[in-house]
C-alpha positions in Angstrom: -44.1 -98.0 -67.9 -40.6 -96.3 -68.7 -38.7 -99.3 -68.6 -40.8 -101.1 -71.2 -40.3 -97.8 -73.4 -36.9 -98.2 -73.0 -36.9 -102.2 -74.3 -39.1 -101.0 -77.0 -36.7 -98.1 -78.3 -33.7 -100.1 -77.6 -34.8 -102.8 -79.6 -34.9 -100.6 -83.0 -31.1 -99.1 -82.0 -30.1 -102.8 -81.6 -31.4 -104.0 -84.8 -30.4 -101.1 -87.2 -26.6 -100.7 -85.0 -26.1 -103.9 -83.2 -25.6 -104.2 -79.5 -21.9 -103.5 -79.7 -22.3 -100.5 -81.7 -25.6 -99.1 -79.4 -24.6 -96.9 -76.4 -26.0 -96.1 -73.3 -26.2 -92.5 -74.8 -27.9 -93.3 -78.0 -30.9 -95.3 -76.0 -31.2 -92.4 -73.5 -31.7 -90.2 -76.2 -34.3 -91.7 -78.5 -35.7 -92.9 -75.2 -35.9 -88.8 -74.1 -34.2 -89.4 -70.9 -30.6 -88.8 -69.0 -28.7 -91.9 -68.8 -28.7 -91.9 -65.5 -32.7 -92.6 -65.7 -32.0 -95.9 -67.8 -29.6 -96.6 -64.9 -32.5 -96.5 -62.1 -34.5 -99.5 -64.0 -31.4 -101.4 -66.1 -28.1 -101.9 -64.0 -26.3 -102.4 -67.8 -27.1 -102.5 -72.0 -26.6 -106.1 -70.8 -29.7 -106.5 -68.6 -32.1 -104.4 -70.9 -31.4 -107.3 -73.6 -31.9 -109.5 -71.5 -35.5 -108.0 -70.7 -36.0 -107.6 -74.5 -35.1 -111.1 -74.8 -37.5 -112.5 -71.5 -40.3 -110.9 -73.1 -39.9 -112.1 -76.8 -39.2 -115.7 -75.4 -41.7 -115.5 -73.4 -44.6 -114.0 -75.9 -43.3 -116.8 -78.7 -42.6 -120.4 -76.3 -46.3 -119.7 -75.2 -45.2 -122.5 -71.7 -48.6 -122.0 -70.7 -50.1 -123.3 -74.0 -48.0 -126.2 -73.8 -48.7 -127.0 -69.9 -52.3 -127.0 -70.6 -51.8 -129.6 -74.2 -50.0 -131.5 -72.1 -51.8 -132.1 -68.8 -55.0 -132.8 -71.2 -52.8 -135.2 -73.1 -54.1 -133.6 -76.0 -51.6 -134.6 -78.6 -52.7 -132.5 -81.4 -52.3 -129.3 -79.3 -48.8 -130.7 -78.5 -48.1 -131.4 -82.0 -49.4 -127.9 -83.3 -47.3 -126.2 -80.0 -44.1 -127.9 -82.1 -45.0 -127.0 -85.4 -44.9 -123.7 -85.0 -41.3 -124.1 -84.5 -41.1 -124.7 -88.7 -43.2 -121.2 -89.3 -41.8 -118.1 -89.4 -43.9 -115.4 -89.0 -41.5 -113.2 -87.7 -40.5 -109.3 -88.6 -37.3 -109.4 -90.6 -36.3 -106.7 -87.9 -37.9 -109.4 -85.3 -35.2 -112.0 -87.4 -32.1 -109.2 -87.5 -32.8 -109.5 -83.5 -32.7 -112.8 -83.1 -29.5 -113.3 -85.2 -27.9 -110.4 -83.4 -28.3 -112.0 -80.0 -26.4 -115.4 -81.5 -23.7 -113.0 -82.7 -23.2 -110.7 -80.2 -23.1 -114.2 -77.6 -19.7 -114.7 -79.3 -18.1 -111.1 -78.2 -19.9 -110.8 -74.9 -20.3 -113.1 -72.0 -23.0 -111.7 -70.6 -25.1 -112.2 -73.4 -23.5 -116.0 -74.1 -25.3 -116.4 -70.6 -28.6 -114.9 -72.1 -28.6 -116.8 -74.7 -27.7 -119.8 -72.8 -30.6 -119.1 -70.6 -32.8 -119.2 -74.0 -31.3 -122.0 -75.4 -31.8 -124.1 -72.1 -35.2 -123.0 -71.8 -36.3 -123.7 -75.3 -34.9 -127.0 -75.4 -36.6 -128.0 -72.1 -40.1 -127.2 -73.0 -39.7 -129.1 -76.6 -38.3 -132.0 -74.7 -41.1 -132.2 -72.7 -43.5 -131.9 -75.7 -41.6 -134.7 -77.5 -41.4 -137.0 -74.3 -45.6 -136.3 -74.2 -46.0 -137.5 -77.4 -43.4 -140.5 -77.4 -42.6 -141.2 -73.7 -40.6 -144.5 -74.2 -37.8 -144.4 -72.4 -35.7 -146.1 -75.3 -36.6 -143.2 -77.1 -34.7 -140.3 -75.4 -32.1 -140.6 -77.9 -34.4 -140.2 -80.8 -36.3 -137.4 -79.4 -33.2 -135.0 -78.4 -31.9 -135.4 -82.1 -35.3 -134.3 -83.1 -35.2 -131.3 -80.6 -31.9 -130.3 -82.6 -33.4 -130.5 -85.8 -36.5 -128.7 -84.9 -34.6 -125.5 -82.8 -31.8 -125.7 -86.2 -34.8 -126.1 -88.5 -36.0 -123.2 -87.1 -33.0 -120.7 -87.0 -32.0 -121.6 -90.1 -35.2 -120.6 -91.6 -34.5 -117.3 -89.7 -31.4 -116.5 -91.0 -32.4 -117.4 -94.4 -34.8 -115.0 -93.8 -32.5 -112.3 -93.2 -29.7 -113.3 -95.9 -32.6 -113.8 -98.8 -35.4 -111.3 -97.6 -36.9 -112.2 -100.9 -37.1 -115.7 -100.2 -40.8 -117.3 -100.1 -40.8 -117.9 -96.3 -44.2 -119.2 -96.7 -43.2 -121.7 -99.2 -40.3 -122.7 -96.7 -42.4 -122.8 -93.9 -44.7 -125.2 -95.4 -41.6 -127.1 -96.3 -40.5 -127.1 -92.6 -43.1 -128.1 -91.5 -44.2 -131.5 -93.3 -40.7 -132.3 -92.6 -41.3 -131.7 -88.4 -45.2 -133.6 -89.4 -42.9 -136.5 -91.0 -40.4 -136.4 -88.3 -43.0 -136.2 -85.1 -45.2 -139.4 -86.6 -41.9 -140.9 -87.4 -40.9 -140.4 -83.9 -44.4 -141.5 -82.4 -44.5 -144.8 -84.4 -41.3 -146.0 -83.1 -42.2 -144.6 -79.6 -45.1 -146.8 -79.4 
């Protein structure tokens, strides 16, 4: 499929250049098309981020995986579904992409409204995880503070994965998550 070519080959010009520095004529020609092919499948640079970024969302939030935990009411499936969010496991290049996103959300409004979508989308599923687990309703305060943490917890660790590539992400994950563990019984006994 030529457009998923594109995504793929775009993807390493984004990470090594940045989106703002990456032109239509750089992706045509690592892609070994005209620009005017990119044109028949993406209307912009915007919209082939955006399919970068539905895919990588889409392959990482694993909805499905949740939607199953949760009509079980299988909390440890739920519980692992939101670890996962303290682990990273991620490509430094997969990393450099995420962080590019965040910046390039500053400059361009287009992607502030990808990124929007991501954030949004993100948050929804973990809320839904946490309400599963700890459905009081006294508790909604509690568990959007905890969706904060969790989605900061996690792109900090991300960044510090770019900044410090030497750092043990391992060590940090494990870190990361007993803190999420602490924070998701914490969260459940009070919820009871």
């Amino acid at each position: 499929m030529r457009d998923a070519g594109i995504c793929w080959r775009s993807r390493a010009l984004f990470v090594t250049h940045g989106f703002h520095q990456t032109g239509m004529a750089q992706i045509a020609a690592v892609s070994g098309i005209k620009v005017g092919q990119i044109y028949r499948d993406f209307a912009s640079k915007e919209e082939i981020i955006a399919a970068i970024v539905e895919e990588d969302v889409a392959s990482w939030l694993l909805e499905d995986e949740l939607a199953l935990a949760m009509a079980n009411d299988d909390g440890t499936a739920i519980r692992n579904w939101i670890r996962r969010f303290g682990v990273v496991e991620e490509s430094l290049d997969e990393c450099r992409m995420m962080t590019e996103i965040i910046a390039e959300a500053g400059r361009n409004e287009r992607i502030a409204e990808i990124y929007h979508d991501i954030d949004v989308r993100v948050r929804s599923s973990l809320m839904a995880a946490l309400e599963a687990l700890a459905p009081a309703p006294d508790r909604a305060c509690e568990r959007t503070l905890l969706a904060e943490l969790i989605i900061a917890l996690s792109m900090g660790l991300m960044t510090r994965r770019i900044l410090s590539p030497d750092i043990e992400i391992a060590a940090m994950s494990r870190l990361a998550t007993a803190l999420v563990d602490r924070e998701l019984a914490a969260l459940a006994r009070t919820g009871a």
